[in-house]
C-alpha positions as CSV (number, residue, x, y, z in Angstrom):
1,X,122.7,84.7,100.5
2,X,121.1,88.0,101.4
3,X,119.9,90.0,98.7
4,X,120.4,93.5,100.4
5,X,123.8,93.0,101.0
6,X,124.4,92.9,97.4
7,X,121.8,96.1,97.0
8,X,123.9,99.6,97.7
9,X,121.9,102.3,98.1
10,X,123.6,105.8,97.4
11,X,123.1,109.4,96.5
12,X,122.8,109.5,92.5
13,X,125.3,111.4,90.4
14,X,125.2,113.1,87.4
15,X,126.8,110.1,85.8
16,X,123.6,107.9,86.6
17,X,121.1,110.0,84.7
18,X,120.7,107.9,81.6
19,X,120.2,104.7,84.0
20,X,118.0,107.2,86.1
21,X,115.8,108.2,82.5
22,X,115.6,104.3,81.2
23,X,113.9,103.4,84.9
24,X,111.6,106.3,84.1
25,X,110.8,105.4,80.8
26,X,110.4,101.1,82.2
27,X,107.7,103.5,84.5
28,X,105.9,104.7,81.8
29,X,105.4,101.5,80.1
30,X,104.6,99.6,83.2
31,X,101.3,102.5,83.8
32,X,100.8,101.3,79.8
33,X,102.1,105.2,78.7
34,X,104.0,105.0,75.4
35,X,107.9,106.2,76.8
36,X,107.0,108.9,73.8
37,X,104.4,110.7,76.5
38,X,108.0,111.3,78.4
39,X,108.3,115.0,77.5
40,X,111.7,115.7,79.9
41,X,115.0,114.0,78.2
42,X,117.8,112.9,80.0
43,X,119.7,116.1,79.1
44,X,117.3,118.0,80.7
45,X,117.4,116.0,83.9
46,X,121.1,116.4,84.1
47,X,120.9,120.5,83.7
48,X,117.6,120.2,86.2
49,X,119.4,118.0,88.8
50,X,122.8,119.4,88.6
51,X,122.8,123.0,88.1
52,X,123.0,125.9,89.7
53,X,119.8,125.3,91.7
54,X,119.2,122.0,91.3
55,X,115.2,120.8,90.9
56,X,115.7,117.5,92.2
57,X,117.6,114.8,94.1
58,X,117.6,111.0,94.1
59,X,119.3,108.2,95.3
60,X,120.3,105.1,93.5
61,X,120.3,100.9,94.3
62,X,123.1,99.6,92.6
63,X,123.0,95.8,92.0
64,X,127.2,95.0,91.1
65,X,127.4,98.6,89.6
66,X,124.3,97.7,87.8
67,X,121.7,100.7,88.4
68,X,118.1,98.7,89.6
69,X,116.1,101.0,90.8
70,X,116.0,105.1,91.8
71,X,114.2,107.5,94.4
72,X,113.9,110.9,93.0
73,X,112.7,113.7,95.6
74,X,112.5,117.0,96.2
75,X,112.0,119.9,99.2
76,X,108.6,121.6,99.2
77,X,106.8,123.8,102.3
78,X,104.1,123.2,104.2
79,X,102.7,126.4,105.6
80,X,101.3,123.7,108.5
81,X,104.2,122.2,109.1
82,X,107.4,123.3,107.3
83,X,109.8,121.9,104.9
84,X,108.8,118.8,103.7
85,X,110.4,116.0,101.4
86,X,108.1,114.8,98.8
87,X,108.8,111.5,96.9
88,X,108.3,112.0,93.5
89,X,108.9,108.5,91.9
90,X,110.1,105.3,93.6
91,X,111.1,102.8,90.8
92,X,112.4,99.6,90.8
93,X,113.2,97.5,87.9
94,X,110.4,94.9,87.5
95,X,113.4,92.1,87.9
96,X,114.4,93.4,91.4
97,X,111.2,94.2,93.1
98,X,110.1,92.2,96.1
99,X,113.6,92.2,97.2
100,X,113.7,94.9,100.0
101,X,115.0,97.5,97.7
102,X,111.8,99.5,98.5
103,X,112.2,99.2,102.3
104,X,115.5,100.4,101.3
105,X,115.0,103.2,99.8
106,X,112.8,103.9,102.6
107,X,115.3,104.2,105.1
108,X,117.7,106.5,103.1
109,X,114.9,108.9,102.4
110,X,113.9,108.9,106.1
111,X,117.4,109.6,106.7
112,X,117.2,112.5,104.3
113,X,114.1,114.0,106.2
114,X,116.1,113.6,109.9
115,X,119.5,114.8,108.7
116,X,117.5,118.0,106.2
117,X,115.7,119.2,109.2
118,X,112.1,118.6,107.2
119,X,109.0,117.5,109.1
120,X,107.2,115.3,106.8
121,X,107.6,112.9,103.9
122,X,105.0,112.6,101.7
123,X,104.1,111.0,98.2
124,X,101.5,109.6,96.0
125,X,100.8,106.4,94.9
126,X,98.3,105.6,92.0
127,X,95.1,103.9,93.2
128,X,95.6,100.5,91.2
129,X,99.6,99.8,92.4
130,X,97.7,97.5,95.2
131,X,101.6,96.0,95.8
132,X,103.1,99.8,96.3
133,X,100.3,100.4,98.4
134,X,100.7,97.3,100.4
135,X,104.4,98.5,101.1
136,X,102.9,102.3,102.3
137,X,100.7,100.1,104.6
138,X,103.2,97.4,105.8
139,X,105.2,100.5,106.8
140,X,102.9,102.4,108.6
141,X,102.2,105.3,105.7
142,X,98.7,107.2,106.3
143,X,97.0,107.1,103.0
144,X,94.8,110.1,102.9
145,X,91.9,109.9,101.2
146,X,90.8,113.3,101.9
147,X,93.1,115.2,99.1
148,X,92.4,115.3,95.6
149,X,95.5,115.7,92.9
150,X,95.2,118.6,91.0
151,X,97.6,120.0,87.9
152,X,97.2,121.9,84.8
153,X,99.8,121.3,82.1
154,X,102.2,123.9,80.4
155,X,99.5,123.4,77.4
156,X,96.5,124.4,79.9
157,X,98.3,127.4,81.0
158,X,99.7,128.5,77.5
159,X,96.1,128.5,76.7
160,X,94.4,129.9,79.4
161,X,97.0,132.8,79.3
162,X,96.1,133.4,75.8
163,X,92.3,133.5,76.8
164,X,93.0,136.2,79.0
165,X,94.8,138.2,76.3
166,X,91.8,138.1,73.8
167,X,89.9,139.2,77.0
168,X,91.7,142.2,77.8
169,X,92.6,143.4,74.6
């Protein structure tokens, strides 16, 4: 029996969310983060993916109506190269990986890309998921090791805004 054939891949609706938020919280676990370091909610992924300007989009693989895994995603610009879909979290449940679901996912998103009009898909992938990083090789993905991540929290900007203020004032 082929496992894909079982595997439907879809567009996810706001009636997946909580099966969406438990794969995000098997994520945090599996990179050994208490789900408590979560700070969204499943409510707030519902009014962030479904309202008026929706955040987000993502894309299901259904097992016999059984959510196993999700690709969430978003539209970004490149000033290089124009709109861009950036893969924010691919996640399979740990029971259904190595099955093609990945490959899967793949396809839809590269679909996605062809049928949005974007140039580009890109993504991270942490630098110890050798088996994720594998799958970017096995598939041709060019792993740049030229870029480094950068962020600053809502906590980092809270404070350096109040720095400012004790500045000016």
């Amino acid at each position: 029996m082929n496992f894909q054939k079982e595997i439907i891949i879809r567009k996810g609706t706001n009636n997946d969310i909580k099966s969406m938020y438990q794969l995000v919280e098997e994520l945090a676990i599996h990179h050994k983060h208490n789900p408590d370091y979560i700070s969204n909610s499943p409510e707030q992924m519902l009014a962030d993916g479904f309202g008026e300007k929706p955040f987000f989009r993502f894309f299901v693989a259904e097992d016999n109506g059984e959510i196993v895994g999700t690709a969430i995603y978003y539209f970004t610009y490149s000033t290089w190269k124009g709109k861009s879909l950036y893969l924010e979290d691919l996640i399979i449940t740990k029971s259904h990986r190595g099955k093609g679901i990945g490959k899967m996912f793949m396809e839809a998103l590269s679909d996605e890309v062809i049928k949005c009009g974007a140039q580009k898909m890109k993504w991270q992938v942490a630098e110890d998921n050798h088996s994720a990083i594998g799958f970017y090789e096995n598939i041709d993905a060019e792993l740049d090791p030229d870029w480094i991540n950068c962020e600053l929290s809502r906590k980092q900007i809270v404070n350096s805004m109040k720095e400012k203020e004790l500045v000016t004032t």
